[in-house]
Structure formats: structure tokens, C-alpha cells
C-alpha positions as a Markdown table, in Angstrom:
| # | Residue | x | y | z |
|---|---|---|---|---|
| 1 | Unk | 16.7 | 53.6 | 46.4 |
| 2 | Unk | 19.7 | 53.3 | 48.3 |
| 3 | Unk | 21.8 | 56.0 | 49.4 |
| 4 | Unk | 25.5 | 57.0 | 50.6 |
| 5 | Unk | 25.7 | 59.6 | 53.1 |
| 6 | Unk | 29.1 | 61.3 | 53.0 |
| 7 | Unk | 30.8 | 63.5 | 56.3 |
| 8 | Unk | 32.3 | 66.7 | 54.8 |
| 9 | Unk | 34.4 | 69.0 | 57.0 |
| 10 | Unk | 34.4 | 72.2 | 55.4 |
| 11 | Unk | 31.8 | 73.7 | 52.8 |
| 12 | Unk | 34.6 | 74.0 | 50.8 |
| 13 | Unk | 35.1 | 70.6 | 50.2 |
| 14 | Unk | 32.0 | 69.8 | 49.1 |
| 15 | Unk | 31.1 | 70.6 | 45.9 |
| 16 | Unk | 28.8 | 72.2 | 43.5 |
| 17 | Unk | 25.9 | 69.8 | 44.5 |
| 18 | Unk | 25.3 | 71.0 | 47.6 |
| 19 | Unk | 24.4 | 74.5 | 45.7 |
| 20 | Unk | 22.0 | 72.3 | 43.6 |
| 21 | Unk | 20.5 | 70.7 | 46.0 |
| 22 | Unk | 19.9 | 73.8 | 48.2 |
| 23 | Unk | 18.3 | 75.6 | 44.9 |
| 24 | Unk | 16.0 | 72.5 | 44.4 |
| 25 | Unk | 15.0 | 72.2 | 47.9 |
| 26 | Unk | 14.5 | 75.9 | 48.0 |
| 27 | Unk | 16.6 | 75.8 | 51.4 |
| 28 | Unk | 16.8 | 79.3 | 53.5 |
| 29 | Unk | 19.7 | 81.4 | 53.3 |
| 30 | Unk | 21.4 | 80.4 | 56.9 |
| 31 | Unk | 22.1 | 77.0 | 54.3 |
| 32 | Unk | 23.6 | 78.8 | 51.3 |
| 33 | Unk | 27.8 | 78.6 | 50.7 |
| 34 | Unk | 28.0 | 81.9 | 52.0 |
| 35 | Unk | 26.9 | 81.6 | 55.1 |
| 36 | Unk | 28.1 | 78.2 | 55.7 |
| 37 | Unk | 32.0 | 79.6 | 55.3 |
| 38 | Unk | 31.1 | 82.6 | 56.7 |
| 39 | Unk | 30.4 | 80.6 | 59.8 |
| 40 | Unk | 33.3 | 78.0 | 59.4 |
| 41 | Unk | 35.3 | 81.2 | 59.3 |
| 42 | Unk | 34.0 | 83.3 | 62.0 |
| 43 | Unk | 31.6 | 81.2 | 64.1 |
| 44 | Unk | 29.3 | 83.1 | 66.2 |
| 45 | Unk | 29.2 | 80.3 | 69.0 |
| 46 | Unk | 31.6 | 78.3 | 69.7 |
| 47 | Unk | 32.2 | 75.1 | 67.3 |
| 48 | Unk | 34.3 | 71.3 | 68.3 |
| 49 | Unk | 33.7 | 70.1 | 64.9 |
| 50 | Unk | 31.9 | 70.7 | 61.8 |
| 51 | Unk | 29.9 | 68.4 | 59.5 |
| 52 | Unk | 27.9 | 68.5 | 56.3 |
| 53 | Unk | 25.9 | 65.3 | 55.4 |
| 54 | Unk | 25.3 | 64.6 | 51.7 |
| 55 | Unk | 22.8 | 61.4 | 50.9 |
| 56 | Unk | 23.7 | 60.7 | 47.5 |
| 57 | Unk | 21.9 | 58.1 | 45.2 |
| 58 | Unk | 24.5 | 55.5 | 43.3 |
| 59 | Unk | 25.2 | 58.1 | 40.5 |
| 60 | Unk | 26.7 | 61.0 | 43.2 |
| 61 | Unk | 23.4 | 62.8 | 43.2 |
| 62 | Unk | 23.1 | 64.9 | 46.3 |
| 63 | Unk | 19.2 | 63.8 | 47.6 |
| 64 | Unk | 19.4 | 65.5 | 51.3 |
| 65 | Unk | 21.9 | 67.2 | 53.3 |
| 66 | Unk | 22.6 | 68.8 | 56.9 |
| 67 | Unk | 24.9 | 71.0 | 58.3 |
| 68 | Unk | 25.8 | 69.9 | 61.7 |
| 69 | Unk | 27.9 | 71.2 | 64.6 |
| 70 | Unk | 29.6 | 69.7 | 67.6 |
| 71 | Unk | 29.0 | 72.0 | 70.2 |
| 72 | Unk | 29.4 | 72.1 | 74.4 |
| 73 | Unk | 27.8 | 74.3 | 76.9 |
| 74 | Unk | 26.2 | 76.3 | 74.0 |
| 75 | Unk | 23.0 | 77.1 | 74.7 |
| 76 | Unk | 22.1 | 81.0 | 74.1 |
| 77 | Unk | 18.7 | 80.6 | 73.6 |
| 78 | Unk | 18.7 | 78.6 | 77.2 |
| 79 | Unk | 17.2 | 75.4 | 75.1 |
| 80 | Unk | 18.8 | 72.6 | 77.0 |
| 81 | Unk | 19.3 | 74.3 | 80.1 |
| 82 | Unk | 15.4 | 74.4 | 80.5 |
| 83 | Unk | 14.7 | 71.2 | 79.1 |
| 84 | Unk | 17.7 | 68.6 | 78.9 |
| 85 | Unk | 19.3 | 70.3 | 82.4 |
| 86 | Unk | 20.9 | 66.8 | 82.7 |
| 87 | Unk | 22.6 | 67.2 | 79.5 |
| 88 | Unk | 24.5 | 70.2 | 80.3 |
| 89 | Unk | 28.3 | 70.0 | 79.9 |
| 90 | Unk | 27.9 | 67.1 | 77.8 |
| 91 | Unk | 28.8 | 67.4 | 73.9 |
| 92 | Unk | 26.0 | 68.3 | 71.7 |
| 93 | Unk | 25.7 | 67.3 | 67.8 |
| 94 | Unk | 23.2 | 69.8 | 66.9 |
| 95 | Unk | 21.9 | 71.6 | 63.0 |
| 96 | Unk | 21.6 | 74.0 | 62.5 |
| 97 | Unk | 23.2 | 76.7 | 64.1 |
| 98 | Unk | 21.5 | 78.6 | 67.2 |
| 99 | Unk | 21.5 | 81.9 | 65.0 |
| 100 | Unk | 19.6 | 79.8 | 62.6 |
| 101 | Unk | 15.3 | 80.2 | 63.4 |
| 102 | Unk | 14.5 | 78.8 | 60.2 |
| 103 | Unk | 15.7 | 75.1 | 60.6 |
| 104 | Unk | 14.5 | 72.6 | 57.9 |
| 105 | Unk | 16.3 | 69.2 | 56.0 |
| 106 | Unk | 16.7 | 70.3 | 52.5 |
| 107 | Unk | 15.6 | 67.1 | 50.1 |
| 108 | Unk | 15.2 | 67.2 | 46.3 |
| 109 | Unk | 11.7 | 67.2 | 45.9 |
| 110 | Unk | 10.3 | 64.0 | 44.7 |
| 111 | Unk | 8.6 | 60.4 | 44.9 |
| 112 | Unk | 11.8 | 59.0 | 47.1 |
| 113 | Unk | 12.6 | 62.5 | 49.4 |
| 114 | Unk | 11.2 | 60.6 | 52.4 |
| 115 | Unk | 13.6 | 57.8 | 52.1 |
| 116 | Unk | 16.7 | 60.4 | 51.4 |
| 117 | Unk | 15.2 | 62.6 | 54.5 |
| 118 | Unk | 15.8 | 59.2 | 56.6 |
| 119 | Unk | 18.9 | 58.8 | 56.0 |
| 120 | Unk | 20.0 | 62.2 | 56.1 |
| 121 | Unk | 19.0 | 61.9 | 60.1 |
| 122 | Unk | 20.1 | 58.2 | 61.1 |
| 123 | Unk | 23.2 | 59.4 | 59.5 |
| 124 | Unk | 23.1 | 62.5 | 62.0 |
| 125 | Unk | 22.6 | 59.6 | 64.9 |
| 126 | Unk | 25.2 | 57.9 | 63.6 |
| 127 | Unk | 27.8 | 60.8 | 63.3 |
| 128 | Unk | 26.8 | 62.0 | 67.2 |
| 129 | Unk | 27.3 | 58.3 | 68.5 |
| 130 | Unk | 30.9 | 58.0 | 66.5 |
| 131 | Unk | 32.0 | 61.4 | 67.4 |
| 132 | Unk | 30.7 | 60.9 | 71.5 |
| 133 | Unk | 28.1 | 63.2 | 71.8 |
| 134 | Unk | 25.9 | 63.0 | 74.4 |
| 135 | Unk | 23.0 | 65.0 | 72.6 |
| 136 | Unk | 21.8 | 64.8 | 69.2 |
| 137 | Unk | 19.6 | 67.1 | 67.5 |
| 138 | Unk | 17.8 | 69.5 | 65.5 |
| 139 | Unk | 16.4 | 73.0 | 67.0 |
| 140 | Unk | 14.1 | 75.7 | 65.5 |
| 141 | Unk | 12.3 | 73.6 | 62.9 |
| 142 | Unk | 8.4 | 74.0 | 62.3 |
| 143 | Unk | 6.3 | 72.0 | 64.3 |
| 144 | Unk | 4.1 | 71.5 | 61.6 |
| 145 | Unk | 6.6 | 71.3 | 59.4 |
| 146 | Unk | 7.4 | 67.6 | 58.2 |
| 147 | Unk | 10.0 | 67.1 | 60.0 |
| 148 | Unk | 7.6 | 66.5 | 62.8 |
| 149 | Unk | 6.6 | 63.5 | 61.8 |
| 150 | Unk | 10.4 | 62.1 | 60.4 |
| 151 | Unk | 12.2 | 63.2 | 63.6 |
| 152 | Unk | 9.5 | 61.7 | 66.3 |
| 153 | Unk | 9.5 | 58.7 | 64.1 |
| 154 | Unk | 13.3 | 58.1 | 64.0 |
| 155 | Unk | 13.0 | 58.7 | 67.8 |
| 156 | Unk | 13.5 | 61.8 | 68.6 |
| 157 | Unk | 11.9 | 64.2 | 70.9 |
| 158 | Unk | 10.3 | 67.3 | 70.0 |
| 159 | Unk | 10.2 | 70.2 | 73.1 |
| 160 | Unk | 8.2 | 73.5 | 72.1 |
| 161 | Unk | 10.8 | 76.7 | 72.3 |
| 162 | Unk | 10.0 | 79.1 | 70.5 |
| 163 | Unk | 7.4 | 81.1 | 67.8 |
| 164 | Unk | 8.9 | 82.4 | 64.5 |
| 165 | Unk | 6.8 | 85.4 | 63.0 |
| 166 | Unk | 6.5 | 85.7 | 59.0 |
| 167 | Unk | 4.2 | 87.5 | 56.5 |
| 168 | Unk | 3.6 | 86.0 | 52.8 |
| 169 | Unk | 4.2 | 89.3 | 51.1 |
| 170 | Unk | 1.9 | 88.7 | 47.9 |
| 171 | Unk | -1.5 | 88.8 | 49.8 |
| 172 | Unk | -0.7 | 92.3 | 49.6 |
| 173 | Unk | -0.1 | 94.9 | 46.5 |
| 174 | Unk | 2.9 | 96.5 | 48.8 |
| 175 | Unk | 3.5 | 97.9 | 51.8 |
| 176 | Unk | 0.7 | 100.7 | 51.8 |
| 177 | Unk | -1.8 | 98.2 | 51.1 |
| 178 | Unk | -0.4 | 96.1 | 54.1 |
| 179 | Unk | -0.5 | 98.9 | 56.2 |
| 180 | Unk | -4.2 | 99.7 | 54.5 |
| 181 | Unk | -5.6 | 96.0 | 55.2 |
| 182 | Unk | -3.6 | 93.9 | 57.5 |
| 183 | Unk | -3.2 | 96.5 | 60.4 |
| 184 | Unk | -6.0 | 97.9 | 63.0 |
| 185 | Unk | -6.4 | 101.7 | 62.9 |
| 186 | Unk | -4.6 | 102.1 | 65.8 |
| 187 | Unk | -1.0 | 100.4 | 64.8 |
| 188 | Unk | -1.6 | 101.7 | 61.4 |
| 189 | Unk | -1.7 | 105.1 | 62.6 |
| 190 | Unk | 1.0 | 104.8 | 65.6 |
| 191 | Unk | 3.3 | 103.8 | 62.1 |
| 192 | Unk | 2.3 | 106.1 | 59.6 |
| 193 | Unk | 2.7 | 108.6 | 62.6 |
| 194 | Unk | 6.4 | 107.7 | 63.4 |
| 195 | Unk | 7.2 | 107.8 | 59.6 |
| 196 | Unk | 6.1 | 111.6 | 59.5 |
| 197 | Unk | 7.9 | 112.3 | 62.3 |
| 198 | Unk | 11.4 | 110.5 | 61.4 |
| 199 | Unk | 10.7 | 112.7 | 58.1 |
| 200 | Unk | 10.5 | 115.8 | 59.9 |
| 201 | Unk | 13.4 | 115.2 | 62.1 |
| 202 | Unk | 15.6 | 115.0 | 59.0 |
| 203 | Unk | 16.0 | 111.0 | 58.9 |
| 204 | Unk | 17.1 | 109.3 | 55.8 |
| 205 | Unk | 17.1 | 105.8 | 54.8 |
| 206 | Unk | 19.4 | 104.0 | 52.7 |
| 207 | Unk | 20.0 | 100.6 | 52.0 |
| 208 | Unk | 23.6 | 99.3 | 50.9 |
| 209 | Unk | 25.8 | 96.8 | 50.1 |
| 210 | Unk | 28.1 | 95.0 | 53.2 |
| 211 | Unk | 30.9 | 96.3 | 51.4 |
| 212 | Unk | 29.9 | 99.9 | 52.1 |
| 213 | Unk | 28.0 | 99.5 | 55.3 |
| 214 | Unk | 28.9 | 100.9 | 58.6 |
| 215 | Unk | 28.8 | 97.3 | 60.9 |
| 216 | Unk | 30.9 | 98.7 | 63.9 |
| 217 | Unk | 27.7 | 101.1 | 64.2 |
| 218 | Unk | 25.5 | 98.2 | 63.3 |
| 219 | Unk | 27.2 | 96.1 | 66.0 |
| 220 | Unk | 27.3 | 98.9 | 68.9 |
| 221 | Unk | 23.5 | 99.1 | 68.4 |
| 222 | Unk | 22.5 | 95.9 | 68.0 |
| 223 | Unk | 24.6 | 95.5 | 71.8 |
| 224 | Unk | 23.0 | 97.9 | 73.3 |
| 225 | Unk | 19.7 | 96.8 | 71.9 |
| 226 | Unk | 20.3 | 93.2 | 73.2 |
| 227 | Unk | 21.7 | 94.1 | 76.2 |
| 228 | Unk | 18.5 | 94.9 | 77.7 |
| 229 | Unk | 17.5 | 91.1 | 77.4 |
| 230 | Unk | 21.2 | 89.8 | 79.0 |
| 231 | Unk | 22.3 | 88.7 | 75.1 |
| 232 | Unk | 24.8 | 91.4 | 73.9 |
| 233 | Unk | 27.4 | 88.9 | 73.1 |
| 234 | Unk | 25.3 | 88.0 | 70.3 |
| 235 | Unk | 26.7 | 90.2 | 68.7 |
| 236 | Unk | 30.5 | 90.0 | 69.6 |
| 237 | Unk | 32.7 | 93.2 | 68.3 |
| 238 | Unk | 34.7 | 92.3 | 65.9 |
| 239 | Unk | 33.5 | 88.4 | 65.1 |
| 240 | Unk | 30.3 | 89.3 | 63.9 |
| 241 | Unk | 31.9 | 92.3 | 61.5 |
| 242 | Unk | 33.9 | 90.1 | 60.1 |
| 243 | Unk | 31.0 | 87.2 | 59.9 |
| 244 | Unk | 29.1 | 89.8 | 58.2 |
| 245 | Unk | 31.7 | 90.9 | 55.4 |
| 246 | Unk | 31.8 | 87.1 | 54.7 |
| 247 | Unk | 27.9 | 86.3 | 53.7 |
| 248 | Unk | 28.9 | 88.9 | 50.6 |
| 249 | Unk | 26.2 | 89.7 | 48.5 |
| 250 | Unk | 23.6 | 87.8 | 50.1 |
| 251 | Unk | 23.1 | 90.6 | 52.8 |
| 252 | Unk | 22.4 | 94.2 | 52.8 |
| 253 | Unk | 22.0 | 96.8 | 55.7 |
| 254 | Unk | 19.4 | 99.4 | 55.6 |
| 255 | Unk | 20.7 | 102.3 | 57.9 |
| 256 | Unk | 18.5 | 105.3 | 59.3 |
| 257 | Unk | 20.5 | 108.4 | 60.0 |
| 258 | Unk | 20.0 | 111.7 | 61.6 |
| 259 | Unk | 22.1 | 114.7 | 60.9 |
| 260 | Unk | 25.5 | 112.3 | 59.7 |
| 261 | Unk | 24.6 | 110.0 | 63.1 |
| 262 | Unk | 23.1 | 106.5 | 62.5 |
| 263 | Unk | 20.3 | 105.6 | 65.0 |
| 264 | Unk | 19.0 | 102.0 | 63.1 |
| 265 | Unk | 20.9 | 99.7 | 61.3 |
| 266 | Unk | 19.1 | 95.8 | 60.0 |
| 267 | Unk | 20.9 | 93.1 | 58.4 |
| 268 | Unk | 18.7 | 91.3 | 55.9 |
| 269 | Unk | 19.3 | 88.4 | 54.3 |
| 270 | Unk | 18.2 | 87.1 | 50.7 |
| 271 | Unk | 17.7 | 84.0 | 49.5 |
| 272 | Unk | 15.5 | 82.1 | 46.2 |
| 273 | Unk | 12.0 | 82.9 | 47.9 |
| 274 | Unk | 12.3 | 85.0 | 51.1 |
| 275 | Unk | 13.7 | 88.2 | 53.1 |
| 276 | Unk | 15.3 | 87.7 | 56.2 |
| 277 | Unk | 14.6 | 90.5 | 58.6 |
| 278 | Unk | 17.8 | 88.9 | 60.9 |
| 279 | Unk | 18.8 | 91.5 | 62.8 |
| 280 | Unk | 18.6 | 95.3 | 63.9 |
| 281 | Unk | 19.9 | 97.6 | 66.7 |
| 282 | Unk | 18.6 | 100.9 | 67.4 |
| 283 | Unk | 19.3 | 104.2 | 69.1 |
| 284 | Unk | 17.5 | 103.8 | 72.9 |
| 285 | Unk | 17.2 | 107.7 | 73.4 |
| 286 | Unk | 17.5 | 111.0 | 71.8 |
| 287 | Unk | 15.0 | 110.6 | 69.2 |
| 288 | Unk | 12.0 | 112.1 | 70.3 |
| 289 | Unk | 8.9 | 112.4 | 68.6 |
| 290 | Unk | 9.3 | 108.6 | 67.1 |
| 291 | Unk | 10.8 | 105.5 | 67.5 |
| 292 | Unk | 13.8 | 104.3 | 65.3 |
| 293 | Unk | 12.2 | 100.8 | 65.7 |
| 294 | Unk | 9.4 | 101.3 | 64.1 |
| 295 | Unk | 10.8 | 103.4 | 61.2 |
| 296 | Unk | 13.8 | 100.9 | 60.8 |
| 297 | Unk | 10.5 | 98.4 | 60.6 |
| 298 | Unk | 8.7 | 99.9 | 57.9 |
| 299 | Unk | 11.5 | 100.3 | 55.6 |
| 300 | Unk | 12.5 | 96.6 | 55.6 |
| 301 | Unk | 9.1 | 95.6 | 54.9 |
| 302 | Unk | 9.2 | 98.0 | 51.8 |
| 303 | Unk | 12.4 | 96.8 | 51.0 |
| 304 | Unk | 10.6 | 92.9 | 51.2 |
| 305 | Unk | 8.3 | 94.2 | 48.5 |
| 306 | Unk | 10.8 | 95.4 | 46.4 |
| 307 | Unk | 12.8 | 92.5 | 46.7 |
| 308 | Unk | 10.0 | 90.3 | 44.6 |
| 309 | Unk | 10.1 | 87.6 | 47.8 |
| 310 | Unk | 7.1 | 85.6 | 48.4 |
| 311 | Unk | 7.7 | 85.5 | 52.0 |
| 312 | Unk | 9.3 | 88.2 | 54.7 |
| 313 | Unk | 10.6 | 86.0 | 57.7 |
| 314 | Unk | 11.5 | 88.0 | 61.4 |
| 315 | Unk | 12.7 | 85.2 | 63.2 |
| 316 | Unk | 11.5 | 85.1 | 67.0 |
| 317 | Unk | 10.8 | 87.0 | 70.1 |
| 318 | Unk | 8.6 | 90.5 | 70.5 |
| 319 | Unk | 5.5 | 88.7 | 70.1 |
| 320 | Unk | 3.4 | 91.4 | 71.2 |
| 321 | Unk | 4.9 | 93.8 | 68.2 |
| 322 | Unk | 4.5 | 90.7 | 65.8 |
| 323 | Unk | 1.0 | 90.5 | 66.5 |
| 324 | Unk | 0.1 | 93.9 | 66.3 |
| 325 | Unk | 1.6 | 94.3 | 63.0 |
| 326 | Unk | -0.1 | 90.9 | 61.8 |
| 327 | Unk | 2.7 | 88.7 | 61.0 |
| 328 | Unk | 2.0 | 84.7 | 61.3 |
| 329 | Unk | 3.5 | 82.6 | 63.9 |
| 330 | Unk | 4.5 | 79.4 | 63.7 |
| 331 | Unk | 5.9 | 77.2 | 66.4 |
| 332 | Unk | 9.7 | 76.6 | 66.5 |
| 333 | Unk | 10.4 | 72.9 | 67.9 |
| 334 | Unk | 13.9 | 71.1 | 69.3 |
| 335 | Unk | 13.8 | 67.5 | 68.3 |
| 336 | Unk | 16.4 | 65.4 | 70.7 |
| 337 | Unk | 17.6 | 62.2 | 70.9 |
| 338 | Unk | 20.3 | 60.9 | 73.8 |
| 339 | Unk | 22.8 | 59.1 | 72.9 |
């Protein structure tokens, strides 16, 4: 089948079949409408140019798509300083977008996706040579995902960076029997300890709606939280309020407070299959006897449950917490091509 691959600018002018294609292709929420114009609108890194590539068969049937972004000396994650160093302060045509861990190419399922997957990325190629970019490319995608074989095929080349951390939620019956049969005594107990602890203290947990969520106190802990790894500007005051307000119903806070004072706040995201544990900050002292970490942990993951997800994705870094608490890693791979 032959297909016609079409350069949108803004989400908003393409149309309803890029939400049915996402749906079919199960995509994650970072490719949803919301978050799409929610970063057109507020981008959290700084953005050239925008595109979204639709392959569409001869009757305007969306068959693939990507999101793409023209980008220079944008590299939070220190991806191409480490491993294109020649490449830096050259343009950069890159999907998806670097607060993205969960990078795939959403195809319709069936008999022809290969061939619509093809053209989805020479048309990437394409776009990068026509618009002068001196890197082309797609970060944080599965390594043994198969875009693996598509991307080294079509010449690309794929660089390790990364391990995402996941947990398919129904191996368990909820969160107790998680913490019952996934977790050795000893990180069982060191949880089940800080809950009593945050319960004695007076903690309560809620989880809310953006529209009544505190983000300013979301966005002051998340800094200080990041800060401690050089990142803070992650999280960028103001821009990533506003960012937030934007994804609309698709994400909810869960807050942890102490007498009226709110020492955790995480962002999680929703989409047709999975929870997004995407982001948390937390108080760094005056909480003694537990850690609002861990707490702030064990309510998303009963939130997960509750949600009726198959999957609970945490994105990357902490390896040595991810492990302990059992979650699977997967490789996350940068696929390049120079132009």
C-alpha cells in the first residue's frame, strides 16, 4: 500500500484521526491531544519548529504518525553531549520530547503497519534534511521494542542511555499483595514501617484534580528535589504550572500533607492502558520518623490499582529504589542518523 505522509504544525490542525490512531495504536499519554498542545503551548525545552507526521493510505486513513521537534543545544539528559559531542550546536530533529521516557511510533495494528512504520521514519529523514538539521532522531524508545529493528534498518544508530522501570499491575490482586509477594522482608517492612509512621505523624493523602491542585507547592518540591542532581530547571516556575493546567483531565496530583503543610506532591498521568508515575518532589527534612518518598510511593501504586491500568510506568533513574521494590527494567535506546 502506498502512503502520503503529511507535515502538520500544530496538533490543532490535525484532526480527529490522529486521536484514532493514537486509541488504535494504544500510544502513551506524552502522544495524546492534551499533552501535545499542552507542549506547543508551554514547551518545557526549548522548540525551532514543530511537526506531526501522518502516513495516510489513499482514502485519508491515518496508518502511523510522529511528533517531531526541531531543537538546538537541548540535551537535558546529556544524550548527545556524551555520545554525538560533534553534533553539539547543530540543529537536531528529534521525537519525542526529552520529558518523554516512553518513546514508541504509533501504527494501526495490522498486516501493512510495517510498511506505514517505514514511512513514518524516511519521512522523519526527509523533514530533518529539508528543514537543515544536522541530527535526526528518536530517543527513549525500547531496545527490544520493534523499533529496533526498523530504525537500524533505515540506518540509524542506536546508543544505550538509559533504563525505564515498570510493573504490570495485574500479576498482583492490589497493592498489599504486591507488597505480600513481590518485595523481600526487608523493603517490605522498611514501607509498611514508614506508612505507620506518616499515619502517626498526622499525614493525609489526597488525590485531586489539576484544577484544584496546589502546583506552585508541587513545583518548589519537585526543585528542590531535583536540585540535588544539577536538574531543577526541569521544572521551571511558572512554565511547568501552566504546562500542567493544560494536560486537563488526563493528570492528577496526589498530595501528602502534614498539619495544613504539603511535604509530597506526584503528577500522574493516565492513558487507555497505563499510569504514569511522571513526576514527584518531596520535603528533604523535618519529617522524622519516615520518608515522604516512600509514602508518596505507596499511594501512587494504590492509586495504579485503583485506576484498572494494566501497567504502572516510573520512567527512569533511582535504579537502586526500582529494584528493591521489584519493578522491571527495560533499556531506553537513541536511534540517530546524521544528516
Amino acid at each position: 500500500m502506498d502512503y502520503t505522509v503529511c507535515v502538520h504544525t500544530s496538533i490543532d490542525d490535525v484532526d480527529e484521526r490522529w486521536d484514532d490512531l493514537m486509541a488504535a495504536a494504544r500510544a502513551p499519554a506524552f502522544y495524546r491531544r492534551p499533552f501535545l498542545r499542552a507542549f506547543e503551548k508551554h514547551p518545557l525545552h526549548p522548540v525551532l519548529r514543530t511537526a506531526y507526521l501522518l502516513a495516510e493510505d489513499g482514502s485519508g486513513r491515518a496508518h502511523a504518525a510522529l511528533p517531531a521537534y526541531l531543537q538546538r543545544d537541548v540535551d537535558p539528559m546529556r544524550v548527545i553531549a556524551e555520545h554525538y559531542p560533534h553534533a553539539a550546536g547543530r540543529t537536531a530533529l528529534l521525537s519525542h520530547a526529552w520529558h518523554c521516557y516512553d518513546t514508541v511510533l504509533p501504527v494501526r495494528p495490522g498486516p501493512r503497519s510495517r510498511s506505514a512504520a517505514e514511512c513514518a521514519v524516511t519521512a522523519l529523514r526527509d523533514l530533518a534534511s529539508e528543514w537543515g538539521a544536522g541530527l535526526c532522531g528518536i530517543v527513549n524508545a525500547d531496545a527490544a521494542g520493534p523499533l529496533d529493528a526498523q530504525l537500524t534498518g533505515a540506518g540509524f544508530t542506536g546508543v544505550d542511555i538509559d533504563v525505564g522501570w515498570g510493573l504490570p499491575l495485574d500479576r498482583y490482586a492490589g497493592f498489599d499483595d504486591y507488597l505480600t509477594r513481590a518485595l523481600s522482608g526487608k523493603a517490605r517492612q522498611n514501607l509498611r514501617r514508614d506508612l505507620r509512621a506518616a499515619e502517626k505523624a498526622g499525614v493525609g493523602a489526597c488525590t485531586v484534580d489539576v484544577g484544584e491542585a496546589d502546583l506552585d507547592g508541587f513545583v518548589r518540591l519537585a526543585r528542590a528535589t531535583a536540585a540535588k542532581f544539577g536538574n531543577a530547571d526541569y521544572y521551571r516556575p511558572g512554565l511547568f504550572k501552566d504546562f500542567v493546567r493544560e494536560l486537563g483531565d488526563c493528570v492528577r496530583a496526589v498530595e501528602l500533607r502534614v498539619d495544613g503543610r504539603m511535604i509530597a506532591s506526584a503528577l500522574i498521568l493516565t492513558d487507555d492502558t497505563r499510569l504514569h508515575y511522571w513526576a514527584v518532589g518531596y520535603a528533604q527534612k523535618d519529617t522524622p520518623g519516615f520518608s515522604p518518598f516512600y509514602v508518596s510511593y505507596a499511594h501512587v501504586m494504590r492509586e495504579a490499582w485503583a485506576s484498572g491500568r494494566d501497567w504502572v510506568e516510573l520512567g527512569r533513574r533511582n535504579p537502586s529504589f526500582k529494584r528493591r521494590y521489584a519493578l522491571q527494567p527495560r533499556v531506553l535506546r537513541a536511534y540517530f542518523a546524521e544528516q
